[in-house]
ZAKERO-572139 format. One record per residue: residue number from 0; residue in one letter; z, y, x of N, C-alpha, C, O in turn. Coordinates in nm, 2 decimals. Layout:
<atoms>
  pos  code    n.pz    n.py    n.px   ca.pz   ca.py   ca.px    c.pz    c.py    c.px    o.pz    o.py    o.px
  NUM     A       Z       Y       X       Z       Y       X       Z       Y       X       Z       Y       X
...
</atoms>
This chain:
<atoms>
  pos  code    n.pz    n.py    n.px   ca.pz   ca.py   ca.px    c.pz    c.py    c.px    o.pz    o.py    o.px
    0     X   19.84    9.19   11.91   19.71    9.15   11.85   19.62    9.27   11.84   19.67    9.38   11.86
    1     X   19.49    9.25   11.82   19.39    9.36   11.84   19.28    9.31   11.75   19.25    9.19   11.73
    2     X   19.22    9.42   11.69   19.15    9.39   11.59   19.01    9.39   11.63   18.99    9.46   11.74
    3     X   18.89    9.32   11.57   18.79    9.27   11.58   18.71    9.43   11.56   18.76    9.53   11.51
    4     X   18.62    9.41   11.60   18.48    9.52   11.57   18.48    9.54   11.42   18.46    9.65   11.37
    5     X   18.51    9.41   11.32   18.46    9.44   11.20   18.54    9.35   11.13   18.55    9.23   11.14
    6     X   18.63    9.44   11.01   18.71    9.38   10.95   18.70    9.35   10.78   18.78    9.29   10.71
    7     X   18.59    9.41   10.75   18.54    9.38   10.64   18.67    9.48   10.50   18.64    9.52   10.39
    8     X   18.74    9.48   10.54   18.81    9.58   10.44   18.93    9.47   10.35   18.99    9.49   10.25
    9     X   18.91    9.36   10.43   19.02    9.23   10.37   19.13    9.29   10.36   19.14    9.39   10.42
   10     X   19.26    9.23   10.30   19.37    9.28   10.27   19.45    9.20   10.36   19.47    9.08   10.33
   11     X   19.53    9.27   10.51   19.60    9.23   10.60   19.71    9.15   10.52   19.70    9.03   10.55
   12     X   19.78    9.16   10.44   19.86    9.12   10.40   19.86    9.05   10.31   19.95    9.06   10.24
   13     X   19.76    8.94   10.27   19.70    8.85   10.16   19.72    8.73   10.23   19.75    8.75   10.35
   14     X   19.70    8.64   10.20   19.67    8.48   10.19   19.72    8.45   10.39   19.77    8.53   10.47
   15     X   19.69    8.32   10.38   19.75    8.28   10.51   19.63    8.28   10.58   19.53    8.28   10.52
   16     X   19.63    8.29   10.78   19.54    8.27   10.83   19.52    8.15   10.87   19.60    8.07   10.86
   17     X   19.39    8.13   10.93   19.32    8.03   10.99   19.37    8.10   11.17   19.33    8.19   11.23
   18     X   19.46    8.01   11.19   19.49    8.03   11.35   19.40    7.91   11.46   19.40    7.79   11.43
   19     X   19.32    7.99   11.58   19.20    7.96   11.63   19.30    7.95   11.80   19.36    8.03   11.86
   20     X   19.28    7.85   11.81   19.34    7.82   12.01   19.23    7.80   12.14   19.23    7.70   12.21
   21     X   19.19    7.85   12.15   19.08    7.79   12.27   19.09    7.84   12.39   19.14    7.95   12.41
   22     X   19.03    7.74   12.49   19.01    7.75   12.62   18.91    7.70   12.67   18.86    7.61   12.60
   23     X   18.84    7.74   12.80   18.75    7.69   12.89   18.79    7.62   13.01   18.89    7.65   13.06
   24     X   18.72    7.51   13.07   18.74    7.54   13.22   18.59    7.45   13.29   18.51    7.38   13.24
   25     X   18.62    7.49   13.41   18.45    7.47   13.46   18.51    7.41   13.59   18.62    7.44   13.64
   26     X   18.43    7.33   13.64   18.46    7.27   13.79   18.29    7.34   13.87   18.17    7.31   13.87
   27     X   18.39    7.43   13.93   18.26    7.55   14.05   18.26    7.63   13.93   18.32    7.62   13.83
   28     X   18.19    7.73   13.97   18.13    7.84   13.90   18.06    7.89   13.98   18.11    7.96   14.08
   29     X   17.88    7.86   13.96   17.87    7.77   13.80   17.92    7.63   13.88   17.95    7.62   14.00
   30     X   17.92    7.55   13.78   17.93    7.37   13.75   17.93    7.35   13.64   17.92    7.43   13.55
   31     X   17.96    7.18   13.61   18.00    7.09   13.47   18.08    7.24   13.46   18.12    7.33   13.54
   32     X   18.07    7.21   13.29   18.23    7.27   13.25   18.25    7.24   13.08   18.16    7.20   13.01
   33     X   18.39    7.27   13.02   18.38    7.18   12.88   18.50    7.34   12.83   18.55    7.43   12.90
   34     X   18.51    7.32   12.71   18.59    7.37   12.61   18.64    7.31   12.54   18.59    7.20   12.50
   35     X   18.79    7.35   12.50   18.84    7.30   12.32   18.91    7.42   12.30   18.97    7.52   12.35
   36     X   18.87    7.34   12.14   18.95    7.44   12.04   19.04    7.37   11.98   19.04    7.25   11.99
   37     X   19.15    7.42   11.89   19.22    7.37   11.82   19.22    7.51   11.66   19.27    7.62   11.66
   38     X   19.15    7.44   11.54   19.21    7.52   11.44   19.32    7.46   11.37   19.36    7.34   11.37
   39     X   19.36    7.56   11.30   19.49    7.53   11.25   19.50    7.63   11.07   19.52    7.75   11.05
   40     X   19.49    7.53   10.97   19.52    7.63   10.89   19.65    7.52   10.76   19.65    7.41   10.69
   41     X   19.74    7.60   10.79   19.83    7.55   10.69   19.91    7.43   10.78   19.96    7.49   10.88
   42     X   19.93    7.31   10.78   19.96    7.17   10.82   19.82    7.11   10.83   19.83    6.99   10.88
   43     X   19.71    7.16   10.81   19.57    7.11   10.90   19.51    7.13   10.99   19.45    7.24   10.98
   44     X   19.49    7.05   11.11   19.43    7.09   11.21   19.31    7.02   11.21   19.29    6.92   11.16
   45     X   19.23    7.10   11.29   19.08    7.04   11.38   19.10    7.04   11.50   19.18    7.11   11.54
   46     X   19.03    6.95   11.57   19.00    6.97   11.70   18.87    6.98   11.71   18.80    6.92   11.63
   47     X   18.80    7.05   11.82   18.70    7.06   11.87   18.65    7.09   12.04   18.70    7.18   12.10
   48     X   18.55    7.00   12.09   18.57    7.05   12.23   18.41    6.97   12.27   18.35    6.89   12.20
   49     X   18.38    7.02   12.37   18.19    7.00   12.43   18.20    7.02   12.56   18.30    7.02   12.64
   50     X   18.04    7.04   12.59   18.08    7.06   12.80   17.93    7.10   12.81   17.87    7.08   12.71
   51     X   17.87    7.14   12.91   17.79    7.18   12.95   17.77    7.10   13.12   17.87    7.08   13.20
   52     X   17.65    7.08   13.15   17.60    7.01   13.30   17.64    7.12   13.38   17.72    7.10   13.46
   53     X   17.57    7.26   13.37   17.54    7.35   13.44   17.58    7.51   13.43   17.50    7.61   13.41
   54     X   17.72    7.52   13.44   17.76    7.67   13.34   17.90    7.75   13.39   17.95    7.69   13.49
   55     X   17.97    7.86   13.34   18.07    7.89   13.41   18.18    7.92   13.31   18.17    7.92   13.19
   56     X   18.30    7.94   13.40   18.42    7.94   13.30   18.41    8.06   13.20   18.45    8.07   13.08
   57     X   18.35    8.14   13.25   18.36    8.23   13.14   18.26    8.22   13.01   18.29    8.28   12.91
   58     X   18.12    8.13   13.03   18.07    8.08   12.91   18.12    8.00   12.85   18.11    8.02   12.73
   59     X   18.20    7.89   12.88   18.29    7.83   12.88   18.42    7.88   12.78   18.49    7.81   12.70
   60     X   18.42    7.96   12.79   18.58    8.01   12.75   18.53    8.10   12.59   18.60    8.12   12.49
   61     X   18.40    8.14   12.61   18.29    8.17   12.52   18.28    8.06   12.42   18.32    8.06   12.31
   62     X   18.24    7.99   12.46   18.18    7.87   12.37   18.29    7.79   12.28   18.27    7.71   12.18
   63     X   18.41    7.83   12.37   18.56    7.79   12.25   18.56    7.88   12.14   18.57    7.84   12.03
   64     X   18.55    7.96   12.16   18.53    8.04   12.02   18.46    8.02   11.91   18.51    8.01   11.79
   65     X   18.28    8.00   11.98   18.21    7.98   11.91   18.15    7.88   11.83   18.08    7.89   11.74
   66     X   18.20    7.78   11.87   18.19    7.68   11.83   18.35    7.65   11.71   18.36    7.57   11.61
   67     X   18.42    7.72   11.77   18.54    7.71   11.64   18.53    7.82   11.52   18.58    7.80   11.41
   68     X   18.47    7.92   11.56   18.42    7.98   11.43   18.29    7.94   11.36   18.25    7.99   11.25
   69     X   18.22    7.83   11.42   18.09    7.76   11.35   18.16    7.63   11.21   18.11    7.58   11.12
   70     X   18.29    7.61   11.26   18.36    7.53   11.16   18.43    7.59   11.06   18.51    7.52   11.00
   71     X   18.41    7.70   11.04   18.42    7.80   10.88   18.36    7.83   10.82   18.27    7.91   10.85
   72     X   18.35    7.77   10.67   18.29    7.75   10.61   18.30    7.89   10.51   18.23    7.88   10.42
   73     X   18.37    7.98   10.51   18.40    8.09   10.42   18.45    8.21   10.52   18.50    8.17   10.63
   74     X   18.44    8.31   10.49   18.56    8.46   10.50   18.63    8.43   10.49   18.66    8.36   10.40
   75     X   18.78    8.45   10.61   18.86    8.46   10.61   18.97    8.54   10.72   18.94    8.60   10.83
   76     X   19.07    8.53   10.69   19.15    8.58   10.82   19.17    8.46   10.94   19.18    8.33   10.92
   77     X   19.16    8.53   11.05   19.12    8.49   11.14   19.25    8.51   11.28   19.28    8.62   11.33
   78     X   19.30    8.42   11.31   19.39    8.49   11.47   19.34    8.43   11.57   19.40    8.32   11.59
   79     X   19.26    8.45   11.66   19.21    8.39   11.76   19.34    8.40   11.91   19.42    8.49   11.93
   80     X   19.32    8.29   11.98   19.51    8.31   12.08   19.38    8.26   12.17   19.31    8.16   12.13
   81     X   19.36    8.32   12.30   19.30    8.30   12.42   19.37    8.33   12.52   19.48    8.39   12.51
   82     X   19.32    8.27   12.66   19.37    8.31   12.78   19.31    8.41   12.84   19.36    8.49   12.92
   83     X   19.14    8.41   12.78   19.06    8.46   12.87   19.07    8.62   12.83   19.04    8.65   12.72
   84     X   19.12    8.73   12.95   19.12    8.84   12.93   18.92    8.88   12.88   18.85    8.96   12.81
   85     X   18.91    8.83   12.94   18.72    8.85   12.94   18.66    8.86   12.80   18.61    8.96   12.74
   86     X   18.69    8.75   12.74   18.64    8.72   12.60   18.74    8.86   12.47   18.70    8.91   12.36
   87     X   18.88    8.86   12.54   18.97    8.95   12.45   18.88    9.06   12.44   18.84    9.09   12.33
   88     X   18.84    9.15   12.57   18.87    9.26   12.57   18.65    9.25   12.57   18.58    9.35   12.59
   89     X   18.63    9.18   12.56   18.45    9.20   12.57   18.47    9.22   12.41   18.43    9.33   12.36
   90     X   18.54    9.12   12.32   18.55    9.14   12.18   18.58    9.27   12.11   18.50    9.35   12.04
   91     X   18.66    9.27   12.13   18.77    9.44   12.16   18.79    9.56   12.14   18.86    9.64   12.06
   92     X   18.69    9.55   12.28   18.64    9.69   12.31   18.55    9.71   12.42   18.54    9.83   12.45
   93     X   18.47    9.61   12.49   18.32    9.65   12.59   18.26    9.61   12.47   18.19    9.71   12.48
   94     X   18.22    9.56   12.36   18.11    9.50   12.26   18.06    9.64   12.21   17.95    9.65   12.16
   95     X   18.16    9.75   12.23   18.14    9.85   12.13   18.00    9.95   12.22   17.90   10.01   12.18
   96     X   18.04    9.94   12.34   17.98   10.04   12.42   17.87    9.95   12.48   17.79   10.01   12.55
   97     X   17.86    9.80   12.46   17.73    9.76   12.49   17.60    9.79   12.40   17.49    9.82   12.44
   98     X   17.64    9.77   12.31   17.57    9.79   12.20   17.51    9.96   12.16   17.39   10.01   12.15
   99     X   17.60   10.01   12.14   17.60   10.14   12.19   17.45   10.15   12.28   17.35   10.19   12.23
  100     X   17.46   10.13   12.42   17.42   10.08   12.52   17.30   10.01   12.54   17.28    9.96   12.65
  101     X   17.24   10.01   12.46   17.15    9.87   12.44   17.19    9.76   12.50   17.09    9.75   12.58
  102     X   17.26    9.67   12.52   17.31    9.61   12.56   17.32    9.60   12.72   17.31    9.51   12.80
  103     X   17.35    9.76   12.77   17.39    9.76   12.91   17.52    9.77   12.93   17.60    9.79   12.83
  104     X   17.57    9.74   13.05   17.71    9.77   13.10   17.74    9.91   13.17   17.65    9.98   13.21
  105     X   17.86    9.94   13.19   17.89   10.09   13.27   17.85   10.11   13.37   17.87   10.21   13.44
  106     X   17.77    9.99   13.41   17.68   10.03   13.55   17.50   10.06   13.49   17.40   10.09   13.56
  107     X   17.51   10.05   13.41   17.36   10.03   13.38   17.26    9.89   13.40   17.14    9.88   13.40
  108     X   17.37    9.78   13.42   17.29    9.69   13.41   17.32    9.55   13.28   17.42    9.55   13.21
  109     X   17.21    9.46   13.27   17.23    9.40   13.16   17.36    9.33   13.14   17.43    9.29   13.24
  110     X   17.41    9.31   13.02   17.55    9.24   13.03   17.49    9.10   13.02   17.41    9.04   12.95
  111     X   17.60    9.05   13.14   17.59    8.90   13.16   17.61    8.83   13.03   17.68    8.89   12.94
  112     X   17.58    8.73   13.01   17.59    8.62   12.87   17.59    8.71   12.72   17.67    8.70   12.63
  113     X   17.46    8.79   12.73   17.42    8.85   12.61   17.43    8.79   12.50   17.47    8.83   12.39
  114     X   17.38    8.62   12.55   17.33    8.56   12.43   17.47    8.50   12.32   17.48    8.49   12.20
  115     X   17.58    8.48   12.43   17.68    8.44   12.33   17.79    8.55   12.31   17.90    8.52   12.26
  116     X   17.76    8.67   12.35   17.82    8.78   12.30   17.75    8.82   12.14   17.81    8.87   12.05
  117     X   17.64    8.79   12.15   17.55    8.85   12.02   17.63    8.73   11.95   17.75    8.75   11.92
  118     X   17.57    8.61   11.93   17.64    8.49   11.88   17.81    8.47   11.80   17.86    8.41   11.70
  119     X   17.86    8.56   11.90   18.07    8.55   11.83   18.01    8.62   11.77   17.95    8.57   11.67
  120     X   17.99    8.78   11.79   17.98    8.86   11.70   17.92    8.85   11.59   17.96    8.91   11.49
  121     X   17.84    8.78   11.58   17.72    8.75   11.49   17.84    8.64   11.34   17.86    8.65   11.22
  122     X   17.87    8.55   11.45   17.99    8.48   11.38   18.11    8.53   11.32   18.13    8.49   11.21
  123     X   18.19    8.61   11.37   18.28    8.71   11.37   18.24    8.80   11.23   18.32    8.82   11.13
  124     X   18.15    8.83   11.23   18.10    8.95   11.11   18.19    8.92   11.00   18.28    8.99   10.96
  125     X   18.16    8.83   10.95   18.21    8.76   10.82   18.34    8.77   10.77   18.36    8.80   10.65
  126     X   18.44    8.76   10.85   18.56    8.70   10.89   18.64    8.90   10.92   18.59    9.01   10.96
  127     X   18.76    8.86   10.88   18.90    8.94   10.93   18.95    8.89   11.05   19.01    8.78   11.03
  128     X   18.95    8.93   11.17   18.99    8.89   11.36   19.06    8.97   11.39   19.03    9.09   11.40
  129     X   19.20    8.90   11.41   19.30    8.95   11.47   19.30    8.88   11.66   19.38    8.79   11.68
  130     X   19.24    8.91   11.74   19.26    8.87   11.92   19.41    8.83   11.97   19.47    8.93   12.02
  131     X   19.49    8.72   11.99   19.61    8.75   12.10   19.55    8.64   12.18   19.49    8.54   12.16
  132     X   19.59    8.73   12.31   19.61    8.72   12.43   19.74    8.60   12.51   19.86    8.64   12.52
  133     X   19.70    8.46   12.56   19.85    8.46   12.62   19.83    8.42   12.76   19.72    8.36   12.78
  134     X   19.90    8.44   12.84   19.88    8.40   12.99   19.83    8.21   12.97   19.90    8.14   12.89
  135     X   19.74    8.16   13.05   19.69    8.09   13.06   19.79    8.00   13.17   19.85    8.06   13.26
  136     X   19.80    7.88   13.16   19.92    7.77   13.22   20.03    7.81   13.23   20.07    7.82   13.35
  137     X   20.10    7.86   13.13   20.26    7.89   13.12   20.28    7.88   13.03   20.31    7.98   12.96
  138     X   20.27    7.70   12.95   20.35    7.67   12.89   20.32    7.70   12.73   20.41    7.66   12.67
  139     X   20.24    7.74   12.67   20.15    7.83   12.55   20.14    7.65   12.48   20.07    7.57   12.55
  140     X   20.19    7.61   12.40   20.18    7.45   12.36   20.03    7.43   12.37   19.96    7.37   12.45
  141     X   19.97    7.51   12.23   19.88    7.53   12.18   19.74    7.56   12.30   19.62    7.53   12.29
  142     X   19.80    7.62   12.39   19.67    7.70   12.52   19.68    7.54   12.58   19.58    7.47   12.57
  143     X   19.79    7.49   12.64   19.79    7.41   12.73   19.71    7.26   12.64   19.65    7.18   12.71
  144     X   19.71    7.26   12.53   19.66    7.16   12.45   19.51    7.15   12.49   19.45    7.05   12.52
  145     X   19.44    7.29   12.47   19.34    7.35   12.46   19.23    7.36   12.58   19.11    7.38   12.57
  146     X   19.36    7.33   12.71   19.29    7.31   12.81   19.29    7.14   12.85   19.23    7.07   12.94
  147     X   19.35    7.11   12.77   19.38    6.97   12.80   19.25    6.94   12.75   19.16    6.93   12.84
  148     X   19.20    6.93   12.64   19.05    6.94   12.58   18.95    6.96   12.64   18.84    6.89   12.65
  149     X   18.98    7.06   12.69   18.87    7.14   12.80   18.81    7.03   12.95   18.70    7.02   13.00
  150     X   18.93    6.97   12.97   18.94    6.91   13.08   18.88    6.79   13.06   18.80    6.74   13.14
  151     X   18.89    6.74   12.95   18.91    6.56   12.90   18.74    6.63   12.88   18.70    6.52   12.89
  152     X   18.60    6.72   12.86   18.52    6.74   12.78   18.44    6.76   12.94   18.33    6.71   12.98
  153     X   18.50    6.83   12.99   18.46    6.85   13.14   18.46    6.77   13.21   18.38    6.79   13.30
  154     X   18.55    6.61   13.22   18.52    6.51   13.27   18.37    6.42   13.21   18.29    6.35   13.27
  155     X   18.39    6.44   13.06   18.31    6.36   13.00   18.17    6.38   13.08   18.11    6.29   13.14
  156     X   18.15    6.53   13.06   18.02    6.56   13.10   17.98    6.56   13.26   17.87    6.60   13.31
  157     X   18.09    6.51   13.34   18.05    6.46   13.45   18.03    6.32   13.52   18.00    6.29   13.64
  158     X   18.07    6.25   13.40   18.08    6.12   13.41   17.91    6.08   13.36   17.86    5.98   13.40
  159     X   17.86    6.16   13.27   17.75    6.13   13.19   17.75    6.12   13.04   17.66    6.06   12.98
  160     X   17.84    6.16   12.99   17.86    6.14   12.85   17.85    6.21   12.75   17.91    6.31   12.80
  161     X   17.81    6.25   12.65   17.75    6.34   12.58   17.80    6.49   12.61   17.89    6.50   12.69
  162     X   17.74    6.58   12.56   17.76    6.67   12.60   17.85    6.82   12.52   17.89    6.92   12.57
  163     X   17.87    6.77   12.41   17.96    6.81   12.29   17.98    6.72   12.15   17.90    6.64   12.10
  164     X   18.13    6.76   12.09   18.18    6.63   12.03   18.28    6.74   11.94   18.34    6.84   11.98
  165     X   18.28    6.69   11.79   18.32    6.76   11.67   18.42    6.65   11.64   18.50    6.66   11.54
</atoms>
């Protein structure tokens, strides 16, 4: 696990967390594409999952997050379990040096999907974020659930059907 940009000075060893599952997936890149999340705190879960007409997997895999940390209603600890190496390590450790950066990359150019990088983070602040990482389709109950979501939100939205769903 890997800690967030900002941990607020909460006590690692206090109270239980709010564990966070998401996935993206997109048909083309760009194309349709949808997310789900799954929270989980105690023996309660949420689901959550949406889709976009026109977008990519890695906004996509963005928008699981974001949309699952918009369903916290307080400070708390936080374990986020992704596939997407992109979102881990943009969280991480590129967030540090974009910003830094004015929001450039190590090439000097703008970082792609500013707006929902500003957005987690923005979300994130509040909250104690612990990041794990698991390989994506091997078997992860929780990941594969998550893409199952993804998929069922990604059809929706190519069928015609709304475009996100709580």
């Amino acid at each position: 696990m890997v800690d967030s940009p900002k941990t607020n000075g909460m006590n690692r060893s206090s109270g239980q967390a709010v564990e966070i599952f998401t996935d993206g997936a997109c048909s083309g890149n760009p194309g349709p594409g949808g997310y789900g999340s799954l929270l989980r705190y105690g023996k309660v879960t949420k689901e959550i999952s949406g889709c976009e007409r026109q977008t990519t997997n890695n906004r996509m895999e963005m928008m699981a997050v974001i949309e699952a940390l918009r369903c916290l209603k307080r400070p708390c600890k936080i374990i986020i379990t992704t596939d997407s190496q992109y979102v881990m390590q943009g969280m991480t450790h590129w967030i540090h040096g974009w910003i830094k950066n004015n929001w450039k990359n190590s090439q000097k150019k703008a970082v792609l999907n500013k707006d929902l990088w500003q957005e987690m983070l923005r979300l994130s602040q509040p909250h104690e974020v612990q990041w794990k990482w698991v390989k994506g389709h091997n078997g992860h109950p929780e990941n594969q659930h998550c893409d199952q979501l993804a998929r069922e939100a990604l059809e929706n939205c190519k069928s015609g059907k709304r475009e996100s769903s709580l």
